[in-house]
C-alpha positions as CSV (number, residue, x, y, z in Angstrom):
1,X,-136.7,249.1,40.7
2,X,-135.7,250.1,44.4
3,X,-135.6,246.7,45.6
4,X,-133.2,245.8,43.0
5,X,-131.1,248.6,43.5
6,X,-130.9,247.6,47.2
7,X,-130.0,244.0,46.4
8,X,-127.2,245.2,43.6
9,X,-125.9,247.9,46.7
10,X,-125.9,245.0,49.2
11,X,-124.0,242.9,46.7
12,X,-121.5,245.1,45.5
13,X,-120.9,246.2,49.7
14,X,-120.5,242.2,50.0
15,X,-118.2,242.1,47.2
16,X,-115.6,244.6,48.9
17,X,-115.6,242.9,52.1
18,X,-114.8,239.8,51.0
19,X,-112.3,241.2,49.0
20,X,-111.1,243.2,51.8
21,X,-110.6,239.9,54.1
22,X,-109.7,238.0,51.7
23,X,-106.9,240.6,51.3
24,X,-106.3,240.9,54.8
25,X,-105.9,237.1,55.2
26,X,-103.4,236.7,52.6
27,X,-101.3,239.4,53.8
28,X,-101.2,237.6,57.5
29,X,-100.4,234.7,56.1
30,X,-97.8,236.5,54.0
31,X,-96.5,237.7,57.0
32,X,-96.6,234.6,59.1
33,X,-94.6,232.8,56.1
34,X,-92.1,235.8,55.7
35,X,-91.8,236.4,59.8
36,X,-93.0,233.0,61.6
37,X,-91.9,234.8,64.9
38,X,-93.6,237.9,64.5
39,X,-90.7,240.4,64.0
40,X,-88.9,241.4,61.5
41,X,-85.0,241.2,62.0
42,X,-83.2,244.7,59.7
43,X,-80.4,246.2,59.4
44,X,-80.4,249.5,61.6
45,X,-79.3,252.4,59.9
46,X,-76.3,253.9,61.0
47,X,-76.6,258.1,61.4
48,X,-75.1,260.4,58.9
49,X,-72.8,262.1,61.4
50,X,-71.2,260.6,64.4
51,X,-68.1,262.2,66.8
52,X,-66.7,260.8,70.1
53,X,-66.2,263.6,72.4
54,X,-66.3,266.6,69.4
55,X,-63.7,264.7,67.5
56,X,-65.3,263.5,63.7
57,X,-65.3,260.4,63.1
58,X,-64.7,259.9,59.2
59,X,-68.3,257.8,58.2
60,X,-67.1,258.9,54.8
61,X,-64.3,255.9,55.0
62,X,-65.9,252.9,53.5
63,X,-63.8,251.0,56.2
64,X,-64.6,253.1,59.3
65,X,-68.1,253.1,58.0
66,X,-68.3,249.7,58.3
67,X,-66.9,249.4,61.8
68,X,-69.3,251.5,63.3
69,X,-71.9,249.8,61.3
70,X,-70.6,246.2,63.0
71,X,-70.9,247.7,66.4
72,X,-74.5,249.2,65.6
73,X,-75.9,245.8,64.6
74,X,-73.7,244.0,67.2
75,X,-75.1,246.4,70.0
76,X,-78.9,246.3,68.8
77,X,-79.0,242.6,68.8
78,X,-76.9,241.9,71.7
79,X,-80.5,242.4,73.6
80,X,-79.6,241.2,77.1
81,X,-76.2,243.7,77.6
82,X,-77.3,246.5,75.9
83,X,-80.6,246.5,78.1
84,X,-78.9,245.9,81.2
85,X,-76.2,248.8,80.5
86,X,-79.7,250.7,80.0
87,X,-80.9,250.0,83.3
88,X,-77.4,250.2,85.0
89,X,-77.1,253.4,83.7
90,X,-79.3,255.8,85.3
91,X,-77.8,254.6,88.6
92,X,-74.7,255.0,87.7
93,X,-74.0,258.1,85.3
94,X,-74.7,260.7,87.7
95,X,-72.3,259.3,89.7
96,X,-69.6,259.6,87.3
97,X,-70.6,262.5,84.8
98,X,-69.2,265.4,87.7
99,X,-65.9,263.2,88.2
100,X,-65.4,263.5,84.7
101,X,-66.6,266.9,84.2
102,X,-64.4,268.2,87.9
103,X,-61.1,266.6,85.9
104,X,-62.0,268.0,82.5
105,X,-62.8,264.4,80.9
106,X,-65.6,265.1,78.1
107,X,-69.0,263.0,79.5
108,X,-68.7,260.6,76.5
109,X,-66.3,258.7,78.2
110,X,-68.9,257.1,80.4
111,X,-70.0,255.1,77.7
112,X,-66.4,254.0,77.4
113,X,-66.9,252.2,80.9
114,X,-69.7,250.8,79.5
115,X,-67.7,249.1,77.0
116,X,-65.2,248.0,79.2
117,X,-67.1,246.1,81.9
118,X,-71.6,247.3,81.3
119,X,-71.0,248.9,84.5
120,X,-70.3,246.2,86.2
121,X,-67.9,245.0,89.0
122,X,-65.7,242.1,86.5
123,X,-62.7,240.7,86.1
124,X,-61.4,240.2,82.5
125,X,-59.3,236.8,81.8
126,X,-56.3,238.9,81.3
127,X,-57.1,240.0,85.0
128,X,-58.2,243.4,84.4
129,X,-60.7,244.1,87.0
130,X,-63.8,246.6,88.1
131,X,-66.0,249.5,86.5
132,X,-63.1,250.7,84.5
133,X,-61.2,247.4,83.9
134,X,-57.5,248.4,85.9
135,X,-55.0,246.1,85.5
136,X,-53.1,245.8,89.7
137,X,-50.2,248.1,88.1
138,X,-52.2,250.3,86.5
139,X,-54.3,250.7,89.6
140,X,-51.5,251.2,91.9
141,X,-49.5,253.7,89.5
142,X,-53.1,256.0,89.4
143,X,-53.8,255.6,93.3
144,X,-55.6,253.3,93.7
145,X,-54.9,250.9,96.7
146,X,-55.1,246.8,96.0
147,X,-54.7,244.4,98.5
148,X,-56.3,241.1,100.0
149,X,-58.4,243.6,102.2
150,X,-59.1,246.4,99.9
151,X,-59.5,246.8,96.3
152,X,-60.1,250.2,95.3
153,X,-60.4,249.3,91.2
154,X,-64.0,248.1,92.9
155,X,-64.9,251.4,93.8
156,X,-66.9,253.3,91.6
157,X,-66.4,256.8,92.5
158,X,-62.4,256.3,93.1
159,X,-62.0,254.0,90.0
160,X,-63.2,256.9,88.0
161,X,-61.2,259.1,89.7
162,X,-57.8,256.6,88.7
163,X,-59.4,256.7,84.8
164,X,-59.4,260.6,84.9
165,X,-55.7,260.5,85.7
166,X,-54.7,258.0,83.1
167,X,-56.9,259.8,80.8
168,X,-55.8,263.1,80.9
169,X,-52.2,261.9,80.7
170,X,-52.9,259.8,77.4
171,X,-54.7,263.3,76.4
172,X,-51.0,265.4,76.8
173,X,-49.4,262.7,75.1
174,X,-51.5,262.5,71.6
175,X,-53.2,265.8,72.1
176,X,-56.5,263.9,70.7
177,X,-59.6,262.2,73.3
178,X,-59.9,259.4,70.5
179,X,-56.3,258.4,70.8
180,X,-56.3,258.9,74.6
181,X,-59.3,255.8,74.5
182,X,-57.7,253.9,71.7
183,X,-54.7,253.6,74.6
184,X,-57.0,252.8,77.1
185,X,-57.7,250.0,75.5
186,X,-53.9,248.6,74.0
187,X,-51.9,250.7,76.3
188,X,-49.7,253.7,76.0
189,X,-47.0,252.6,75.1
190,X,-48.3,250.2,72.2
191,X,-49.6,253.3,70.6
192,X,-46.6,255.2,70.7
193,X,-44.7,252.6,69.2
194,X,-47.9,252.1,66.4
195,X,-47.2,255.9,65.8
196,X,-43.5,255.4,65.0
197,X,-43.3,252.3,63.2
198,X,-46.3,253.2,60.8
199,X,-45.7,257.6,60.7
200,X,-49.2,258.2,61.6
201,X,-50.8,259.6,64.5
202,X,-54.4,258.9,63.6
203,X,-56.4,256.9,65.1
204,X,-58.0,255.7,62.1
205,X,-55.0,255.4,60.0
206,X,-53.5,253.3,62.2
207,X,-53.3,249.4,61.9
208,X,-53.8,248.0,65.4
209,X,-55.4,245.0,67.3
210,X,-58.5,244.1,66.0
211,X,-60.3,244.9,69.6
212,X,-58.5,248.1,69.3
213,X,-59.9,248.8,66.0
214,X,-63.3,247.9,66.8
215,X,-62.9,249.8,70.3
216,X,-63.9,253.7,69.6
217,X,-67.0,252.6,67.5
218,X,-67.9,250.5,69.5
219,X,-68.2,253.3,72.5
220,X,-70.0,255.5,69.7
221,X,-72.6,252.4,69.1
222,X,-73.2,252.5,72.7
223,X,-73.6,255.7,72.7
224,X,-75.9,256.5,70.0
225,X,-78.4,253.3,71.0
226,X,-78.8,254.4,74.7
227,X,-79.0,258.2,73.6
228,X,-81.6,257.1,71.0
229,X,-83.1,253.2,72.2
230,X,-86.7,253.9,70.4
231,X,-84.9,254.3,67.2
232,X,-83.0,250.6,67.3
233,X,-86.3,248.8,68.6
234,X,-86.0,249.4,72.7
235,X,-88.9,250.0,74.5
236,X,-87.8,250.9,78.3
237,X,-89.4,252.8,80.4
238,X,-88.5,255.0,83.2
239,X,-89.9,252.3,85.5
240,X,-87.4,249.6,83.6
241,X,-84.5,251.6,85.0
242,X,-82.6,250.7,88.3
243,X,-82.6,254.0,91.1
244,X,-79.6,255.3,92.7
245,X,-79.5,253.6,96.1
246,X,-79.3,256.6,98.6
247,X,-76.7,256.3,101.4
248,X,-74.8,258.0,104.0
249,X,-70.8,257.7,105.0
250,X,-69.4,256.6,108.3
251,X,-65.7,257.5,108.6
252,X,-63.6,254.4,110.3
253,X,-60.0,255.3,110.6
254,X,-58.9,252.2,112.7
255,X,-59.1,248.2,112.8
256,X,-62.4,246.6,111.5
257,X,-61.9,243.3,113.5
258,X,-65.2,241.9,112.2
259,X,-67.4,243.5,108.6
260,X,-70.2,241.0,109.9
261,X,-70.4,242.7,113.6
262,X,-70.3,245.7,111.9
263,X,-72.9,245.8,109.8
264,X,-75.1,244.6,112.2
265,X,-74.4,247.3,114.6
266,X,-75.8,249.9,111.8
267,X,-78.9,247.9,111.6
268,X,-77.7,246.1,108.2
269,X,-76.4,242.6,107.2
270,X,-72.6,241.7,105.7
271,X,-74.3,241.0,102.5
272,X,-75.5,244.5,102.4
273,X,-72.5,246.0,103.5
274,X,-70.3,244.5,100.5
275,X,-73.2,245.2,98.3
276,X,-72.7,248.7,98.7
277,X,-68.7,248.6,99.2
278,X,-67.2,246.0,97.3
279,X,-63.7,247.2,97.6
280,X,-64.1,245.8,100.6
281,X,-62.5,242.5,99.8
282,X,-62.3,240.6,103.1
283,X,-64.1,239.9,106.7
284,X,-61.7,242.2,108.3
285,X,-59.9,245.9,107.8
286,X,-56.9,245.3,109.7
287,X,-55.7,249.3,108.3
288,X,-52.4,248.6,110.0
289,X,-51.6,252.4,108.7
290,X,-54.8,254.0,110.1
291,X,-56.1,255.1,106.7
292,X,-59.6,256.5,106.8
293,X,-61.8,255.2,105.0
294,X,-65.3,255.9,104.1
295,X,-68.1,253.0,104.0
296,X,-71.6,253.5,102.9
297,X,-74.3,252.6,104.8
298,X,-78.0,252.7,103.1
299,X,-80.4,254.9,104.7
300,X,-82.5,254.1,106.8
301,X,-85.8,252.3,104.9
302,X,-84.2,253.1,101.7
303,X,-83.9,249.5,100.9
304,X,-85.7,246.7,102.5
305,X,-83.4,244.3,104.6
306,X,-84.1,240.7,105.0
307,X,-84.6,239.9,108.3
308,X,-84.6,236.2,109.9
């Protein structure tokens, strides 16, 4: 009577196994029909609430809704960009967050130069060029000096500075941040004319340039997927991320007759020295009109130099 017991227990255990693999098989082959790459490809959700720099923005709006839930998707999937801005970002945001903060710009405009360039030293093909994207007469009317030797819309930390100007200037004019980066992207003066012809002076009741349109939520999208990356399928690591590059500042307030002899005689190479100062835009400072100007020059062993 035991030993039959035993063989119906051992049979019935046998029974739930197969079942059990069978099961499990079935499913991976579900899965392997459904997902032949082995990931699944959603829809992200887009947050209940959302501002850009404490201003609302209206999620309630079918249409603004479904801008910000473009940029979410757009911004998720655009792998490559969104994970280089990542990695470009810890460099680079604590070099701008106390220029913003010391000319009373709120912080979320960093990710507003990340939507204008990824942090990255380009020129547009309307000719709008650096971190912050200056057109030359832009540049010039915020400070910023361009010429065949030096291009200061290169320069990260004065570039900001320019942005800060233009900025806070658009910010008097419509007494709103969101409007003040809706011009940064059309213009001033096209949004002042916008506000006239169409008797509205919000943002999102404005009809405008499609990038214009798509502009703030796509800085919000930025925002909210490098705030949050874990939640839109990023896995970086602190170790992913690329360090500030330390470096100190040697003050030259006459002619630089050669960059290459230069950098050499502070124990770098010409390629490092426009690495770290691309404003620099020639082989020569001439600085007819002894400006001074301040050049980085790594620390020493901060970076490892190529030697022949």
């Amino acid at each position: 009577m035991r030993k039959k017991a035993t063989i119906y227990l051992y049979g019935f255990l046998s029974g739930v196994i197969l079942l059990f693999l069978f099961g499990a098989v079935t499913n991976s082959t579900q899965e392997e029909t459904d997902f032949p790459q082995g990931y699944k490809i959603i829809s992200p959700k887009v947050p209940d609430n959302f501002d850009f720099c404490g201003e609302r923005v209206p999620l309630d709006n079918f249409e603004v809704y479904e801008r910000i839930d473009r940029e979410i998707v757009v911004n998720t999937y655009y792998h490559s960009a969104t994970i280089l801005s990542m990695k470009k970002a810890n460099r680079w945001f604590p070099v701008v967050e106390p220029i913003l903060e010391a000319n009373g710009i709120p912080e979320d405009f960093k990710y507003l130069m990340v939507a204008e360039s990824g942090i990255s030293n380009v020129i547009s093909s309307a000719g709008a060029t650096g971190y912050w994207q200056f057109m030359e007469e832009a540049a010039l009317k915020y400070g910023l000096e361009v010429n065949s030797e030096v291009d200061e819309r290169y320069h990260m930390e004065k570039s900001t500075e320019a942005a800060c100007k233009y900025l806070n200037e658009a910010y008097s004019l419509f007494g709103s941040w969101t409007m003040a980066a809706a011009s940064y992207n059309t213009g001033i003066p096209n949004v002042q004319k916008q506000i006239i012809r169409q008797k509205a002076n919000n943002y999102y009741n404005l009809v405008l340039a499609e990038e214009t349109l798509r502009y703030i939520a796509r800085i919000v999208a930025i925002k909210e997927i490098i705030n949050h990356p874990e939640k839109y399928g990023f896995n970086i690591k602190q170790d992913d991320l690329y360090n500030k590059t330390p470096y100190k500042l040697v003050q030259v307030s006459g002619p630089v007759d050669d960059l290459a002899d230069f950098a050499i005689g502070y124990g770098i190479n010409y390629r490092i020295l426009k690495l770290y100062n691309p404003w620099l835009r020639d082989n020569a400072l001439k600085n007819k009109n002894g400006k001074v100007y301040s050049i980085k020059i790594p620390e020493e062993g901060s970076i490892k130099i190529i030697r022949e």
